[in-house]
KEGUVEX-737390 format. One record per residue (C-alpha): x, y, z; residue number from 1. Coordinates in steps of 0.25 Angstrom, whole numbers, plus 5000, padded with zeros to 4 digits. Example, Ala and Ser with C-alpha at 12.3 -4.5 7.8 and 13.67 -1.06 7.14 Angstrom:
<recs>
+------+------+------+-----+
|   px |   py |   pz | num |
+------+------+------+-----+
| 5049 | 4982 | 5031 |   1 |
| 5055 | 4996 | 5029 |   2 |
+------+------+------+-----+
</recs>
This chain:
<recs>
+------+------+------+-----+
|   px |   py |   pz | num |
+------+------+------+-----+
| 5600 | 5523 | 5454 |   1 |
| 5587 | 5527 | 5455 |   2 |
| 5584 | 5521 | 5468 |   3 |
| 5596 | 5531 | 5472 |   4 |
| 5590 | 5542 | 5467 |   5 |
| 5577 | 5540 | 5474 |   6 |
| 5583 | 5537 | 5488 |   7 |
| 5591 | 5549 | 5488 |   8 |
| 5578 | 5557 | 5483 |   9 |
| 5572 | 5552 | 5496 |  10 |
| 5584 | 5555 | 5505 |  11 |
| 5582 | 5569 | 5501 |  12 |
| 5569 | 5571 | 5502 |  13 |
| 5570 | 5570 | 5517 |  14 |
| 5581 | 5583 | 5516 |  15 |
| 5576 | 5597 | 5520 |  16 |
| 5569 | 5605 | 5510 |  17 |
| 5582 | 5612 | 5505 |  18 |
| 5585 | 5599 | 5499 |  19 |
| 5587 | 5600 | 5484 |  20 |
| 5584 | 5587 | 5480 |  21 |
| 5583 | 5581 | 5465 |  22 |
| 5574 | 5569 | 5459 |  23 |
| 5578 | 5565 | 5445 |  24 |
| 5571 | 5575 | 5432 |  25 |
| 5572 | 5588 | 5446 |  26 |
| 5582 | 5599 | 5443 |  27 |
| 5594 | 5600 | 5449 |  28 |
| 5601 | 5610 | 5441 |  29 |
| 5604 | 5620 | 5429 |  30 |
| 5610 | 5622 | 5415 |  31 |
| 5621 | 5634 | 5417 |  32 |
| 5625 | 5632 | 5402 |  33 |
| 5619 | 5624 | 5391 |  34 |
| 5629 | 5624 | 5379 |  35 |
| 5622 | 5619 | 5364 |  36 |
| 5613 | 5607 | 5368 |  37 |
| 5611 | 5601 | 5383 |  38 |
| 5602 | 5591 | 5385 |  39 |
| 5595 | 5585 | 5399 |  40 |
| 5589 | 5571 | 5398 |  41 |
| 5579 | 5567 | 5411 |  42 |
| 5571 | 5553 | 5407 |  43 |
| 5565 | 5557 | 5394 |  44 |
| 5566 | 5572 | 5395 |  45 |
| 5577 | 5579 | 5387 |  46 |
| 5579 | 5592 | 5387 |  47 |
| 5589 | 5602 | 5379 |  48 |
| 5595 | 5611 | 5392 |  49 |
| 5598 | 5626 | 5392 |  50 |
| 5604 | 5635 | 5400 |  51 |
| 5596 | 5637 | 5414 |  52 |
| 5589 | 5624 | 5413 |  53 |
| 5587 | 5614 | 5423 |  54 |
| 5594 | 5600 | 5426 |  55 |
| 5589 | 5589 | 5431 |  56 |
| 5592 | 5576 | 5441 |  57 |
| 5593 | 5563 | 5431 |  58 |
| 5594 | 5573 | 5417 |  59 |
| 5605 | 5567 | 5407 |  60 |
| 5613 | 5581 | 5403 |  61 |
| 5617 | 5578 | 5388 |  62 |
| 5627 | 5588 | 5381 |  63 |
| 5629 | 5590 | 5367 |  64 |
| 5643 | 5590 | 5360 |  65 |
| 5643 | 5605 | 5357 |  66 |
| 5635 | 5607 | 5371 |  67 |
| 5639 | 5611 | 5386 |  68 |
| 5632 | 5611 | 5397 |  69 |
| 5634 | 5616 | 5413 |  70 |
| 5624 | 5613 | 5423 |  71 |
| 5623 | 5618 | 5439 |  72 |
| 5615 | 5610 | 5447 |  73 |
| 5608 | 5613 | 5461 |  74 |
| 5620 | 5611 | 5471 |  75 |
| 5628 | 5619 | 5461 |  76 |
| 5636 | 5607 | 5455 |  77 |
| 5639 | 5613 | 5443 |  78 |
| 5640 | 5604 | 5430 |  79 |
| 5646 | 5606 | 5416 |  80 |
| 5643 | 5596 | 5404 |  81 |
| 5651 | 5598 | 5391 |  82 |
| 5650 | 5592 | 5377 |  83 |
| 5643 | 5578 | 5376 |  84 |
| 5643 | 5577 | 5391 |  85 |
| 5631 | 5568 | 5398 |  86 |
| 5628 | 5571 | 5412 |  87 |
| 5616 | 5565 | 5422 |  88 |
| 5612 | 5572 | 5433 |  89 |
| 5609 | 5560 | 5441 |  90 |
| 5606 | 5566 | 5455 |  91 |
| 5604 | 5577 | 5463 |  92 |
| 5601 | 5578 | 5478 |  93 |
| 5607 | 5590 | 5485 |  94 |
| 5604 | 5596 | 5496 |  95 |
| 5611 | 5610 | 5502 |  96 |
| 5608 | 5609 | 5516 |  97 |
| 5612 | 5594 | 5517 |  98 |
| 5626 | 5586 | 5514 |  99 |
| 5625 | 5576 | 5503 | 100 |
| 5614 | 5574 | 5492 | 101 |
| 5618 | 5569 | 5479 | 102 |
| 5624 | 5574 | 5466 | 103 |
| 5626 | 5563 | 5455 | 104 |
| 5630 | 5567 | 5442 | 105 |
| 5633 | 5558 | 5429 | 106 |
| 5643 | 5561 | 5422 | 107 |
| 5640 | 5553 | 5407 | 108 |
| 5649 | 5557 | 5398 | 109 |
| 5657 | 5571 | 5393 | 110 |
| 5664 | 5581 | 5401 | 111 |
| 5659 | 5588 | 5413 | 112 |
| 5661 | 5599 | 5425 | 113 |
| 5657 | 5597 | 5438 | 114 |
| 5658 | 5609 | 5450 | 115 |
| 5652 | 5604 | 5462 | 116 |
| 5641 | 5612 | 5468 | 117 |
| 5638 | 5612 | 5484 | 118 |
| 5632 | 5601 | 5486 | 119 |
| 5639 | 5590 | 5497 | 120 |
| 5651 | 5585 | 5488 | 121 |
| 5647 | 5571 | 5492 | 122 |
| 5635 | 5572 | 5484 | 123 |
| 5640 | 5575 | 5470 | 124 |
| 5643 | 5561 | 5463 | 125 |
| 5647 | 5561 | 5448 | 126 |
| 5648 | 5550 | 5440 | 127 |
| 5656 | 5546 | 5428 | 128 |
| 5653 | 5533 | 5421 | 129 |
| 5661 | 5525 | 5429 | 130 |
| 5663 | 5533 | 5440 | 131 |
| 5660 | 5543 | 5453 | 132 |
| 5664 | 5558 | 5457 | 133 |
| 5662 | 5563 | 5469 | 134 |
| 5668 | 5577 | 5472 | 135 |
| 5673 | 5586 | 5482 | 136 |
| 5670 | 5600 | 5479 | 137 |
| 5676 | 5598 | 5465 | 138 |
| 5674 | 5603 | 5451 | 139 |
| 5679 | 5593 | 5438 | 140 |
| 5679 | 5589 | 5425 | 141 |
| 5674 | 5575 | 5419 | 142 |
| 5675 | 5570 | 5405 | 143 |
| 5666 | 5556 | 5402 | 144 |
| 5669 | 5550 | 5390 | 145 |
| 5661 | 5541 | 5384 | 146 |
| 5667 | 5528 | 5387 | 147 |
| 5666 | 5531 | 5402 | 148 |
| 5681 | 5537 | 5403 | 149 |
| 5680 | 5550 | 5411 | 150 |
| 5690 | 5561 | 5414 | 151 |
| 5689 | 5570 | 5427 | 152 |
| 5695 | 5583 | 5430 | 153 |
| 5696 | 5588 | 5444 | 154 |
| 5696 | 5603 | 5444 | 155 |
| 5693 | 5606 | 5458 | 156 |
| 5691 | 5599 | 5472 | 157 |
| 5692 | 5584 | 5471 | 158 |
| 5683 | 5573 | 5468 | 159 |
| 5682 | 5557 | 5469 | 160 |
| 5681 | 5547 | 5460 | 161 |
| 5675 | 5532 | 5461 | 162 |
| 5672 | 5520 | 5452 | 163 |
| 5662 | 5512 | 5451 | 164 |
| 5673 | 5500 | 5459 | 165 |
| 5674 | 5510 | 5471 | 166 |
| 5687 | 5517 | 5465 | 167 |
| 5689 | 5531 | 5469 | 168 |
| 5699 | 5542 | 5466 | 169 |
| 5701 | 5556 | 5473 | 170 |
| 5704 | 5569 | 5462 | 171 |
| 5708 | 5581 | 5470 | 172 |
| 5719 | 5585 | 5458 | 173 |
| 5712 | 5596 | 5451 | 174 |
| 5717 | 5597 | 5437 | 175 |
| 5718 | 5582 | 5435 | 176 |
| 5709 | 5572 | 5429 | 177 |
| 5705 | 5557 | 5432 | 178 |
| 5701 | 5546 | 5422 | 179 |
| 5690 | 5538 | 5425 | 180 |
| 5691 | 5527 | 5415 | 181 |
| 5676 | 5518 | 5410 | 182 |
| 5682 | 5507 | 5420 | 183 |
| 5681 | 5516 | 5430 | 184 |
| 5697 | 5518 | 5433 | 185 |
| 5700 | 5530 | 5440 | 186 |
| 5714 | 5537 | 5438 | 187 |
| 5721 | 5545 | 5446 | 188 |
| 5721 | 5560 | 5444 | 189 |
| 5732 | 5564 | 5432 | 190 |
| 5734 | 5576 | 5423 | 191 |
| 5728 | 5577 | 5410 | 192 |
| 5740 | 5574 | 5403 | 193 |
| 5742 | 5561 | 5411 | 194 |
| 5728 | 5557 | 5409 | 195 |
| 5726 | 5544 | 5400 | 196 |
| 5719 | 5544 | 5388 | 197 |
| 5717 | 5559 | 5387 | 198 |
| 5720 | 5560 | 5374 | 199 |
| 5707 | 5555 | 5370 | 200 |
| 5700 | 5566 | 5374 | 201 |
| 5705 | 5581 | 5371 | 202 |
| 5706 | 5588 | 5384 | 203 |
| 5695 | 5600 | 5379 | 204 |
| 5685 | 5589 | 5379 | 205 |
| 5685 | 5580 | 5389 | 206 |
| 5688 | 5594 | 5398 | 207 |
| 5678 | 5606 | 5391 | 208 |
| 5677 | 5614 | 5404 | 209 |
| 5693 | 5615 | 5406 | 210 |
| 5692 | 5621 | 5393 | 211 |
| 5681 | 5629 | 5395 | 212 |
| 5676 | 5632 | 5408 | 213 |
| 5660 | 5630 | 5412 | 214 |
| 5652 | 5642 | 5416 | 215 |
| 5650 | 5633 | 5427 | 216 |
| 5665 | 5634 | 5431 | 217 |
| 5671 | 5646 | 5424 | 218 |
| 5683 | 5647 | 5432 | 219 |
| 5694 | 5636 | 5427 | 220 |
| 5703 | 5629 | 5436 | 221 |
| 5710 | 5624 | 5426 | 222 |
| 5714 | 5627 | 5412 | 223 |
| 5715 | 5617 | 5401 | 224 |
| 5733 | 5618 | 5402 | 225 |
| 5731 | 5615 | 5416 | 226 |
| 5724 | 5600 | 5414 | 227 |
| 5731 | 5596 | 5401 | 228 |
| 5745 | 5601 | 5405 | 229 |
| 5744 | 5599 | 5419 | 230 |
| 5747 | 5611 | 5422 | 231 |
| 5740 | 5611 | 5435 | 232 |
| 5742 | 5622 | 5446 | 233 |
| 5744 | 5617 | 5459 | 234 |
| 5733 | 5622 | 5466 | 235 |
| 5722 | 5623 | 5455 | 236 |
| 5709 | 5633 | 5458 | 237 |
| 5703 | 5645 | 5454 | 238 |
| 5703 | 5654 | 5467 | 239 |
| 5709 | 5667 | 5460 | 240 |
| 5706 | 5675 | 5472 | 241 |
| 5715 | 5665 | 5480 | 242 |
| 5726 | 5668 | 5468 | 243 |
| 5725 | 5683 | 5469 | 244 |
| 5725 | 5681 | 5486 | 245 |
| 5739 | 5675 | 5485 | 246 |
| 5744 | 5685 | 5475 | 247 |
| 5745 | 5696 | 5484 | 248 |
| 5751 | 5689 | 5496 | 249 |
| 5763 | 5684 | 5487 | 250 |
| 5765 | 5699 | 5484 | 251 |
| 5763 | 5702 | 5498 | 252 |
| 5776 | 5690 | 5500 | 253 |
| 5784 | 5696 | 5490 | 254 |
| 5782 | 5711 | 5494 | 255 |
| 5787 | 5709 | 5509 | 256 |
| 5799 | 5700 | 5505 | 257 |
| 5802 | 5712 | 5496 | 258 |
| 5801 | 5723 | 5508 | 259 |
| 5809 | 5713 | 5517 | 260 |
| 5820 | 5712 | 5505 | 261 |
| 5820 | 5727 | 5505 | 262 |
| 5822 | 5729 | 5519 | 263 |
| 5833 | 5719 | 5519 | 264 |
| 5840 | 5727 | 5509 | 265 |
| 5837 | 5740 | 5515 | 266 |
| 5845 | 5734 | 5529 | 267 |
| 5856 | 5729 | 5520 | 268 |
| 5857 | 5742 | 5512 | 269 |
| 5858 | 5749 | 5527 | 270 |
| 5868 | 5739 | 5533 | 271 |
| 5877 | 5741 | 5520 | 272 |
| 5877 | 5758 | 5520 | 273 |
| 5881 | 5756 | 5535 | 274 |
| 5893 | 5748 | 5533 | 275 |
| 5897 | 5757 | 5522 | 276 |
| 5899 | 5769 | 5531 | 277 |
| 5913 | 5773 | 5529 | 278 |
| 5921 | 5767 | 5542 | 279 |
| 5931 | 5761 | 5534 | 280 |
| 5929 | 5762 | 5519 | 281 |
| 5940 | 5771 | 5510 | 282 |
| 5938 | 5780 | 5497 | 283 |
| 5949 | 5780 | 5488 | 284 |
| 5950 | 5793 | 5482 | 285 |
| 5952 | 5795 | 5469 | 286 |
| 5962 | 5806 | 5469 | 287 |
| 5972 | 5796 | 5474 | 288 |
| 5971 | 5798 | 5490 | 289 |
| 5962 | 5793 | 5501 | 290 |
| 5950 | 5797 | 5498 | 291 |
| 5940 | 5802 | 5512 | 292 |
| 5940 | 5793 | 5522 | 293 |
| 5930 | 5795 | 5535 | 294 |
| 5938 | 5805 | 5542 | 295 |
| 5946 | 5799 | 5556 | 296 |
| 5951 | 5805 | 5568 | 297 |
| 5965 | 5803 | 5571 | 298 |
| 5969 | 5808 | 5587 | 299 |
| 5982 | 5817 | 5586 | 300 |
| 5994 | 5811 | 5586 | 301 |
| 6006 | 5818 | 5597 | 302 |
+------+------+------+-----+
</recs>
């Protein structure tokens, strides 16, 4: 792993000098939020972290029970950590003016939030303990117990998943979840309420930020009803402006069928008051006789 590192810290060195290249204990990143006590461990170094902190490449984030923590690193990745949760920040090369790079995140244990930042999507890698993420312009949810079961919730895009045997899964079902088991076994995207063993776990603590959103990512996709009674729309997102767009072009719709109804009623209304014209219609009077009829004219008769 190290060697790894130290090759790719080469490789970068060569890159222009817009590069944004990270060795381990150099920061890549900031604390947004820091809720009760947050913790970064770098060798021997532990610190207690507050808000407008720095991150750094190799630090072990530790969370406390009661804590909460949100992180945004230098590509904009943007992280949320809740209670209990471990995370490594294991590497970091990035550079804006060149495809590729590498974002390796480890994902130890507890529940997470991950929005990917504009980086190339081929860089990002984040592990579980017995497997691999790789996104495609995605934000999700992980839960990592601690027997190595994890939980992953796609709220956005679509990710990958691989094992350690070469195993891989595609999730492009936002709103659905895929067990990764401590074997490594890699289910197929299900519901909540289809989801094995979930009734280990209460759904508020395996999923914190679907309860309560990150300041990270304030605007929900999802509500809780929507993940635990599957009531998923069909086209989940949060474009409200695309909402608003459509709203006036259905009333627009509706508007002219209502003027093309009108005018058929108006021509219907004409070619009825036409046909009443008295040609051949009779009044009966009600003195007894005829009453007025359209008055004829009769030639004399010699």
């Amino acid at each position: 792993m190290r060697l790894t590192k130290l090759a790719l810290f080469a490789t970068a060195l060569l890159w222009s000098s817009a590069s944004a290249v990270a060795a381990p204990g150099d920061t890549i990143g900031s604390a947004v939020t820091i809720v009760s006590l947050v913790t970064a461990e770098y060798e021997a170094d532990e610190r207690q972290l507050a808000t407008g902190d720095n991150v750094r490449q190799d630090e072990l984030i530790d969370v406390s029970t009661d804590g909460r923590g949100e992180l945004r690193l230098r590509d904009d990745t943007k992280l949320a950590l809740g209670p209990g949760s471990q995370l490594l920040l294991d590497e970091f090369v990035y550079n804006p003016e060149i495809s590729g790079g590498a974002i390796v995140l480890n994902l130890v244990k507890g529940t997470f939030r991950f929005v990917t930042g504009i980086a190339a999507k081929p860089a990002y890698v984040i592990r579980t303990p017995t497997a691999s993420i790789t996104v495609r312009g995605t934000i999700f949810d992980v839960y990592v117990q601690d027997s190595g079961m994890s939980w992953l919730l796609l709220l956005e895009g679509a990710i990958e998943v691989c094992n350690e045997n070469g195993e891989c899964r595609l999730h492009d079902q936002p709103g659905k979840l895929i067990r990764i088991t401590p074997e490594g076994g890699l289910g197929n995207p299900v519901k909540w309420a289809s989801l094995p063993e979930k009734q280990d776990e209460p759904f508020e603590s395996a999923f914190p930020f679907i309860v309560k959103a990150p300041l990270i990512d304030p605007d929900p996709i999802f509500t809780p009803d929507d993940i635990v009674l599957g009531n998923l729309p069909d086209k989940p997102g949060r474009n409200d402006d695309a909402k608003q767009e459509d709203k006036p072009k259905k009333k627009v719709k509706k508007t002219k069928k209502k003027r093309v109804k009108k005018a058929r009623r108006k021509r219907k209304s004409k070619r009825r008051a036409s046909s009443n014209i008295p040609k051949f219609s009779i009044t009966i009077g009600v003195g007894g006789g005829m009453g007025r009829r359209p008055k004829r004219h009769h030639k004399p008769k010699y």
